[in-house]
TORROSE-693181 format. One record per residue: residue in one letter; z, y, x of N, C-alpha, C in turn. Coordinates in steps of 0.2 Angstrom, whole numbers, padded with zeros to 4 digits, always signed. Last residue first. Layout:
<atoms>
AZYXZYXZYX;...
</atoms>
This chain:
<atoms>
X-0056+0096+0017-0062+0102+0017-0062+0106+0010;X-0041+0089+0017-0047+0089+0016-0048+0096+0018;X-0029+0090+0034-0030+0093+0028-0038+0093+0024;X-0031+0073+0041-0034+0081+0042-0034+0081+0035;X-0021+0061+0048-0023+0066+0042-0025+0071+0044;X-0011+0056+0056-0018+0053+0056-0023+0057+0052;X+0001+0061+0058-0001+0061+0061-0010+0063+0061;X+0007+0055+0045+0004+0063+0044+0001+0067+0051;X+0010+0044+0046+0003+0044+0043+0000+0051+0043;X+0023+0044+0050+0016+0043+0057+0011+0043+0052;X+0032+0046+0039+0029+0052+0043+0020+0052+0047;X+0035+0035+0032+0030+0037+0031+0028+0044+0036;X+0045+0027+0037+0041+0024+0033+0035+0029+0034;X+0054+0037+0042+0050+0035+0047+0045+0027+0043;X+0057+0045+0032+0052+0047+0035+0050+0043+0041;X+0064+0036+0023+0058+0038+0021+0054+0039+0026;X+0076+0034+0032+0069+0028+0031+0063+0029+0028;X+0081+0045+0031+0078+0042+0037+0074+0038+0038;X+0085+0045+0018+0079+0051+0021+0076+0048+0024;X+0093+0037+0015+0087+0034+0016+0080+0039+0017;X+0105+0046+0016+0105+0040+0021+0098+0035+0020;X+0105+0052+0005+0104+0056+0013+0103+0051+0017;X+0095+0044-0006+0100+0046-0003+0101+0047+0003;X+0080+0048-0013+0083+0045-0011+0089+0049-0008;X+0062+0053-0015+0069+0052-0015+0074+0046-0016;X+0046+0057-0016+0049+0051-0015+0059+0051-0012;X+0034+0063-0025+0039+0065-0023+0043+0058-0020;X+0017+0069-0023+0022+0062-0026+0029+0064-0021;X+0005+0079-0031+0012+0078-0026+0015+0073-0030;X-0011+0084-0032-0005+0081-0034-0001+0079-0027;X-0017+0102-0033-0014+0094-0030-0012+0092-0034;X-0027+0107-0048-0023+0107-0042-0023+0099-0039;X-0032+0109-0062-0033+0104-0056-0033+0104-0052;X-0021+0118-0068-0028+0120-0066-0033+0113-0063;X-0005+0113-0059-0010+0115-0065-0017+0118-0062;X-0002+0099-0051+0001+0108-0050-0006+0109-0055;X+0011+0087-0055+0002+0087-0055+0003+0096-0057;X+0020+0075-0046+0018+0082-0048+0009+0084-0050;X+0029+0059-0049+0023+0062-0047+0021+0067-0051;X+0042+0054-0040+0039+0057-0047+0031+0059-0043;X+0055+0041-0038+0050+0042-0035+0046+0047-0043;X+0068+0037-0029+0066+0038-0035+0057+0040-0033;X+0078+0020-0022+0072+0025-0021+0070+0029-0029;X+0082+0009-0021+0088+0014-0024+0083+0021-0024;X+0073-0001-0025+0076+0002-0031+0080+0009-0031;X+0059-0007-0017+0064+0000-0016+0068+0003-0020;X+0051-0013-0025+0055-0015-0018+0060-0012-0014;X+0050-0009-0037+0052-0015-0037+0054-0017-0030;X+0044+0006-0032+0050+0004-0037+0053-0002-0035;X+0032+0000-0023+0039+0001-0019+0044+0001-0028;X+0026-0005-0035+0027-0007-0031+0033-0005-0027;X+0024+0010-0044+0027+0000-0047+0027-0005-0042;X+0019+0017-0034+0025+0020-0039+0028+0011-0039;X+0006+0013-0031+0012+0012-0027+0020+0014-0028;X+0001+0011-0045+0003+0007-0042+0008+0006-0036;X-0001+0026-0044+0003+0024-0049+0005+0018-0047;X-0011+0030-0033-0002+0032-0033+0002+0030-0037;X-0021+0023-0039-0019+0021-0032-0011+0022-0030;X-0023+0034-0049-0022+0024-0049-0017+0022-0045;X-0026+0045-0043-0020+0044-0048-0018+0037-0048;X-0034+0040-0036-0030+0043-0033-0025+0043-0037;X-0046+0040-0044-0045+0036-0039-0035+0035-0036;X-0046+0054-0048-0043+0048-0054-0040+0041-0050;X-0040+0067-0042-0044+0063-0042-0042+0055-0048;X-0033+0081-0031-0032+0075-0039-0040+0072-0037;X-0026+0076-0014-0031+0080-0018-0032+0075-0024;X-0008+0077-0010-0015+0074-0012-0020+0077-0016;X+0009+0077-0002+0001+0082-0005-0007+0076-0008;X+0025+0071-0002+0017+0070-0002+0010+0073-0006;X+0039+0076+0000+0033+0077-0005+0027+0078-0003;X+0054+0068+0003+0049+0071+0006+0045+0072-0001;X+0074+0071+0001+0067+0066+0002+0060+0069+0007;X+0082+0079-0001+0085+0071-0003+0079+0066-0001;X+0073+0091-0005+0081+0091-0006+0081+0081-0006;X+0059+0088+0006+0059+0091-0001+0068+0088-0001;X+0045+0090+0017+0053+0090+0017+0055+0094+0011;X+0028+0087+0017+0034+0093+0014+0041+0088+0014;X+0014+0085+0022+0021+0082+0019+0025+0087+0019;X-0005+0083+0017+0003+0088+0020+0008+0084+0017;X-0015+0075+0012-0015+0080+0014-0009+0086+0019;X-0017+0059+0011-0011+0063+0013-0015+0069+0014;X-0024+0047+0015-0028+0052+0010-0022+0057+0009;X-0017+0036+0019-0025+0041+0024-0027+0046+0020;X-0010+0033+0011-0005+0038+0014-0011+0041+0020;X-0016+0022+0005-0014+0027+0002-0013+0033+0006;X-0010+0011+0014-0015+0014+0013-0018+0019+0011;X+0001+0005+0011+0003+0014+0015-0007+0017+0016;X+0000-0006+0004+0000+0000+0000+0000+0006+0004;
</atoms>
């Protein structure tokens, strides 16, 4: 599933967690919905929401937790923002 995470635009350090950028798309909604229902199921104590900014803006998926799984958020997830160039 962190396959999803090549299509990251920006991560934001958000109160308890992180919040990943994405440009909308339907592809995109799918893909982020699944991984909702996935990690959920393997990540209980994790919350997870998905922001959609008006107009047909980004979407952000928010992924929280407690201070003590910030850490695993971000080392779950940070090296993807490596690999990412903001779309065109």
């Amino acid at each position: 599933m962190t396959g999803l995470f090549k299509y990251m635009a920006e991560l934001q350090e958000i109160e308890g967690g992180y919040a990943f950028k994405f440009r909308r798309s339907e592809l995109l909604i799918r893909r982020i919905a699944d991984y909702i229902l996935f990690e959920g199921r393997h990540s209980p104590q994790l919350t997870f929401a998905l922001v959609a900014e008006p107009n047909g803006g980004a979407l952000w998926l928010q992924v929280r937790g407690l201070e003590s799984e910030k850490g695993h958020i971000r080392t779950a997830y940070i090296t993807h923002q490596m690999r990412v160039s903001p779309p065109a």
